[in-house]
VOBAGU-989066 format. One record per residue: y, x, z of N, C-alpha, C in turn. Coordinates in Angstrom, 2 decimals. Layout:
<sites>
SITE	n_v	n_u	n_w	ca_v	ca_u	ca_w	c_v	c_u	c_w
SITE	Y	X	Z	Y	X	Z	Y	X	Z
...
</sites>
This chain:
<sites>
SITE	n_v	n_u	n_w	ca_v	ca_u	ca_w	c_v	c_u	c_w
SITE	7.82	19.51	-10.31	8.24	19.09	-8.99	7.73	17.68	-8.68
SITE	7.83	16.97	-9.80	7.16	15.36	-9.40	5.80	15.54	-9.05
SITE	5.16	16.08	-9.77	3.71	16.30	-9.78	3.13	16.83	-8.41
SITE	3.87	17.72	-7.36	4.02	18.26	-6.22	4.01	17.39	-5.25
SITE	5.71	16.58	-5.73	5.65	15.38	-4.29	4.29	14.09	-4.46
SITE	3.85	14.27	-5.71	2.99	12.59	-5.82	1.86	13.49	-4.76
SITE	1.48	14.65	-5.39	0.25	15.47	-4.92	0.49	15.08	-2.82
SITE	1.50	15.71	-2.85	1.70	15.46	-0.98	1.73	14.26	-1.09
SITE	1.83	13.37	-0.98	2.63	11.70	-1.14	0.72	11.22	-0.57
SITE	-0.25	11.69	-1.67	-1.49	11.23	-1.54	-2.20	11.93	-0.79
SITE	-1.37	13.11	-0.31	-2.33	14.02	0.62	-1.99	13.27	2.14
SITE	-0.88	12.96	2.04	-0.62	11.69	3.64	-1.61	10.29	3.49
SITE	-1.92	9.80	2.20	-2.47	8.28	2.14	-3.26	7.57	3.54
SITE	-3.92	9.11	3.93	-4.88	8.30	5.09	-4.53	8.47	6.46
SITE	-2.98	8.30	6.04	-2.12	8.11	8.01	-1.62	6.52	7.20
SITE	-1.22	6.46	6.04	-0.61	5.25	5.73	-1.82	3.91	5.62
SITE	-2.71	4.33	5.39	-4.10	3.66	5.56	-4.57	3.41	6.53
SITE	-4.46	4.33	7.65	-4.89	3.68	8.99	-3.97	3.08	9.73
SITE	-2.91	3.25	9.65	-1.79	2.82	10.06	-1.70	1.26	9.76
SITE	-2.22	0.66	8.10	-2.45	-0.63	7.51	-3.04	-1.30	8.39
SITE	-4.44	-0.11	8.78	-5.48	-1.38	9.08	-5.18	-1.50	10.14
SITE	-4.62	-0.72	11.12	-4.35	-0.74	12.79	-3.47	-2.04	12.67
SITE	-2.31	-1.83	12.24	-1.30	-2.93	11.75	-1.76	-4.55	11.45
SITE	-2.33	-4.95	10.73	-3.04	-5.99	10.44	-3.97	-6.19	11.43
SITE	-5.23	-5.67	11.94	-5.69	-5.95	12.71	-4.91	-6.32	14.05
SITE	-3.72	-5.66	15.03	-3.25	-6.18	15.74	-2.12	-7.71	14.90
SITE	-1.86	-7.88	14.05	-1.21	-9.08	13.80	-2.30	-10.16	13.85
SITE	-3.47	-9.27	13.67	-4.68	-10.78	13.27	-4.90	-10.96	14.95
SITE	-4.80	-10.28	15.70	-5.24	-10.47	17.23	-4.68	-11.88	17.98
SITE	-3.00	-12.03	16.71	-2.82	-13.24	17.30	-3.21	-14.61	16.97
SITE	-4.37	-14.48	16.23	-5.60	-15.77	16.17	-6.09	-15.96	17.28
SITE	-6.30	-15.00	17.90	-6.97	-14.86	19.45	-6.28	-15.78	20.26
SITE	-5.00	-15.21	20.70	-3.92	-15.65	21.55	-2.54	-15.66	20.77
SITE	-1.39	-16.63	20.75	-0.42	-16.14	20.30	0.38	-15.19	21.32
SITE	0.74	-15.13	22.50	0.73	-14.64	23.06	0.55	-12.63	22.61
SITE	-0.09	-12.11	21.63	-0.57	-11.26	21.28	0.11	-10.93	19.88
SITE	1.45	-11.28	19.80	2.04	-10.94	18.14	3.06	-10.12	18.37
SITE	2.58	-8.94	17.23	3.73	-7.66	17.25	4.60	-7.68	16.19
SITE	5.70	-7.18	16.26	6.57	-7.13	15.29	6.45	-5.78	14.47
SITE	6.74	-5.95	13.25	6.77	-4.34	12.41	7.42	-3.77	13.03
SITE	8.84	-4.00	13.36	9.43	-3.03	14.13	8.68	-2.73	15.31
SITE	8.34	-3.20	16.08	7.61	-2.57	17.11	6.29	-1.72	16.88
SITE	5.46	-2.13	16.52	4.22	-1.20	15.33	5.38	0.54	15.06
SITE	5.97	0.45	14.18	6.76	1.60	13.89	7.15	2.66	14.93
SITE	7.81	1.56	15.99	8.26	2.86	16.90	6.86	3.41	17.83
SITE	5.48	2.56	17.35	4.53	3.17	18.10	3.94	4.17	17.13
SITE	3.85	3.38	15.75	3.67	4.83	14.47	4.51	6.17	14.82
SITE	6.01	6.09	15.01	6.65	6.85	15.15	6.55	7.97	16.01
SITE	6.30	7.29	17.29	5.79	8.02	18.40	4.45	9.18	17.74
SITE	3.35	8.31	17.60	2.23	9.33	17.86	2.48	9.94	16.32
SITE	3.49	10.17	15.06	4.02	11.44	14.54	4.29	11.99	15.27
SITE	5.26	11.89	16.24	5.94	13.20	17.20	5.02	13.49	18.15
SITE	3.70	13.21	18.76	3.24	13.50	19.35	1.88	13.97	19.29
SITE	1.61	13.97	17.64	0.28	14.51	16.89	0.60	15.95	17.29
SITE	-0.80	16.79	17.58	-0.98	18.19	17.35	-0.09	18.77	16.41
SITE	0.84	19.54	16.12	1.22	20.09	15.52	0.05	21.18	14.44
SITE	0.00	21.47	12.97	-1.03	22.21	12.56	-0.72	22.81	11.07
SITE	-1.03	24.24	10.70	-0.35	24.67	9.98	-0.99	24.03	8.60
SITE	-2.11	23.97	8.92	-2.88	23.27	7.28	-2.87	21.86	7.41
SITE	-2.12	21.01	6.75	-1.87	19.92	6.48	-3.27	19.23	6.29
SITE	-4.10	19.10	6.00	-5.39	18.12	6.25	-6.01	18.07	7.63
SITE	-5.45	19.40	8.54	-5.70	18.91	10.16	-4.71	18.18	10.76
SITE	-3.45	18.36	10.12	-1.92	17.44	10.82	-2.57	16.35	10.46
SITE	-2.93	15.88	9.28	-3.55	14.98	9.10	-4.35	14.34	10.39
SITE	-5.13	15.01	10.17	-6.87	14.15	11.25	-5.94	14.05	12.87
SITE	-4.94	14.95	12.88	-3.97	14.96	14.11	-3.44	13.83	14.48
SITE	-2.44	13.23	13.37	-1.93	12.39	13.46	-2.42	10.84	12.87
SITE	-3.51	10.92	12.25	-4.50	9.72	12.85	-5.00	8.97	13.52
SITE	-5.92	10.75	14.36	-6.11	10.38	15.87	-5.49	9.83	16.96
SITE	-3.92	10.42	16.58	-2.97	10.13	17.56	-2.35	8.48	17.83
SITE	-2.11	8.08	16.26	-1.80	7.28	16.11	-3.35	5.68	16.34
SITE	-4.43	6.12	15.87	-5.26	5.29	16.48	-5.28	5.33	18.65
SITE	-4.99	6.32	19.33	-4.54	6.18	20.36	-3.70	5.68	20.91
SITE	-3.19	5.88	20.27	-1.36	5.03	20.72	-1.14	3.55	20.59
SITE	-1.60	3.36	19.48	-2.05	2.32	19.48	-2.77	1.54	20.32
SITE	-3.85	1.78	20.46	-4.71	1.47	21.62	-4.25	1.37	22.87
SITE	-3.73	2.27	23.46	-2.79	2.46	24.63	-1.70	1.17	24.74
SITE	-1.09	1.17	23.25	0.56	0.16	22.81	-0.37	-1.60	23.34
SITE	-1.94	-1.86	22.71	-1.97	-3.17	22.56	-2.31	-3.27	24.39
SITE	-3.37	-2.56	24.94	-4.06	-2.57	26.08	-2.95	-2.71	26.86
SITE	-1.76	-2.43	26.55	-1.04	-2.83	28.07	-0.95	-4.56	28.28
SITE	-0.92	-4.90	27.01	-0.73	-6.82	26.98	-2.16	-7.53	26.78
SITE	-3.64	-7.11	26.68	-4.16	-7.19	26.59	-5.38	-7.78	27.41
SITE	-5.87	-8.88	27.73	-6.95	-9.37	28.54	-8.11	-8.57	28.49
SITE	-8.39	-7.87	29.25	-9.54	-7.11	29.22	-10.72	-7.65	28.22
SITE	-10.92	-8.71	27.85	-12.10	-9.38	27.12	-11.97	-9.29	25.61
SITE	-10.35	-9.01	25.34	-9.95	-9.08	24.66	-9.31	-7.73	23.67
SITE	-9.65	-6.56	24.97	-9.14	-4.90	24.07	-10.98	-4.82	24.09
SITE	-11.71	-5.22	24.23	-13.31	-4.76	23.70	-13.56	-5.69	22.39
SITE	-12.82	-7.02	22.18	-12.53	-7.35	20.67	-12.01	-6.59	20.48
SITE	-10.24	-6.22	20.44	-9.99	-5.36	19.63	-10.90	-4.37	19.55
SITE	-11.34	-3.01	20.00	-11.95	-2.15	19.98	-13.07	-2.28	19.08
SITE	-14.32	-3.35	19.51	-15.73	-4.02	18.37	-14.63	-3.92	16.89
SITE	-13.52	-4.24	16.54	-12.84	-5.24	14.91	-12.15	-4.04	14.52
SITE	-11.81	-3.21	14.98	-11.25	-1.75	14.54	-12.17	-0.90	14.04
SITE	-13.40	-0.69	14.81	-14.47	0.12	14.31	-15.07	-0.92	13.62
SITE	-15.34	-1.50	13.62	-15.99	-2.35	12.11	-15.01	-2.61	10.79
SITE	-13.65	-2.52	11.16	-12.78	-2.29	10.23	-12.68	-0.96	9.48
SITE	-12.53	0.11	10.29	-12.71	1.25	9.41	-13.94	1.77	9.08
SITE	-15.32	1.16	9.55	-16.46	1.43	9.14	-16.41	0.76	7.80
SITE	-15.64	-0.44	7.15	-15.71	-1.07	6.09	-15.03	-0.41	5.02
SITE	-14.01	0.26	5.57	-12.98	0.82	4.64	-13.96	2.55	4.44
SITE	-14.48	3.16	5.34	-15.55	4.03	4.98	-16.02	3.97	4.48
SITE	-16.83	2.38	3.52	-17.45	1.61	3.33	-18.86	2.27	3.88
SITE	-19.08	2.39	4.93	-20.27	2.48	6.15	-21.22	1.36	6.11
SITE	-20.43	0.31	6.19	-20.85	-1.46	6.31	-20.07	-1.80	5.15
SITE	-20.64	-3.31	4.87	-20.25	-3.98	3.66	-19.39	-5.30	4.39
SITE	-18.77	-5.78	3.83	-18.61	-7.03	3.88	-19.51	-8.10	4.88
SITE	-20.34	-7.94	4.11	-21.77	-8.84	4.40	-22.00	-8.54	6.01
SITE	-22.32	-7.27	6.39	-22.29	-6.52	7.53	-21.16	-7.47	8.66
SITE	-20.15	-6.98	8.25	-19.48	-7.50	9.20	-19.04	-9.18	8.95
SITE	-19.54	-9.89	8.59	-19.78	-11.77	8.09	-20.95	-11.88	9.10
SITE	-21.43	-11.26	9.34	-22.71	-11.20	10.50	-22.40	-11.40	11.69
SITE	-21.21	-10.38	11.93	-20.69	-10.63	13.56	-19.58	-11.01	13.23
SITE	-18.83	-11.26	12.50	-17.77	-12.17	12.70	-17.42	-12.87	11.75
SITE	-18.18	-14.38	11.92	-17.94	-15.26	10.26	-16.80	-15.49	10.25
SITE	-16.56	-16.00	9.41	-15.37	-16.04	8.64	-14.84	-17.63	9.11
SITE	-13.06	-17.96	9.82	-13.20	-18.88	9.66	-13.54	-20.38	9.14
SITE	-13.95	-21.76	9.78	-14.45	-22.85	8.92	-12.82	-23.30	8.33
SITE	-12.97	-23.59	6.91	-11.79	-23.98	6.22	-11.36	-25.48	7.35
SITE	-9.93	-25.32	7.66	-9.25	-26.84	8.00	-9.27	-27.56	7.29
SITE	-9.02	-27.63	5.96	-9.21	-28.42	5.00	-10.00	-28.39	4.03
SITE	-11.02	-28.99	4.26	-12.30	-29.33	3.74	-12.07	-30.26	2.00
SITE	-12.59	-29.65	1.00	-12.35	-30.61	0.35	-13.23	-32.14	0.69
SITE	-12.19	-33.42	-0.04	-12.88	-34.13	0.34	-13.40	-35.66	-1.16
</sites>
């Protein structure tokens, strides 16, 4: 029976994985603007949502891609309402270069290209 739930547990990993990076990436948005900071609780009830509103599907690796999709929408939808137009085509560019990294599609290096890395405030001296 353990061996069952770990088996499902890892067959969900990549709603809990995109869910990470969606998550972090909107907390990092508020480098941008503060103006732009979400709370976990709030994140959740938008996770929450697009569970209940993923495709329903009898083979669990399409509920899957279901509720991915859904949840990368909802998302999208959740930040764009507070969002400066200049500013959901950042988000949008840092999401797909985010999960192109985690695809590992692009490297690191790749994305240090278009978006260096901040200059340290404190410089040694």
């Amino acid at each position: 029976m353990q061996v069952r739930i770990q088996v499902a547990c890892e067959e969900f990993r990549p709603i809990a994985l995109r869910g990470s990076i969606i998550y972090f990436l909107i907390a990092e948005m508020s480098s941008i603007d503060v103006m732009y900071q979400t709370s976990l609780a709030q994140f959740l009830q938008v996770f929450q949502l697009a569970m209940n509103m993923a495709e329903k599907a009898p083979i669990p690796a399409k509920r899957i891609n279901n509720v991915v999709d859904e949840l990368t929408f909802r998302t999208f939808l959740y930040v764009s309402r507070g969002y400066l137009e200049i500013h959901k085509k950042i988000y949008t560019l840092l999401l797909a270069l985010k999960l192109q990294m985690n695809a590992e599609l692009i490297t690191m290096e790749h994305f240090s290209c278009l978006v260096p890395p901040h200059p340290n405030p404190f410089p040694d001296s």
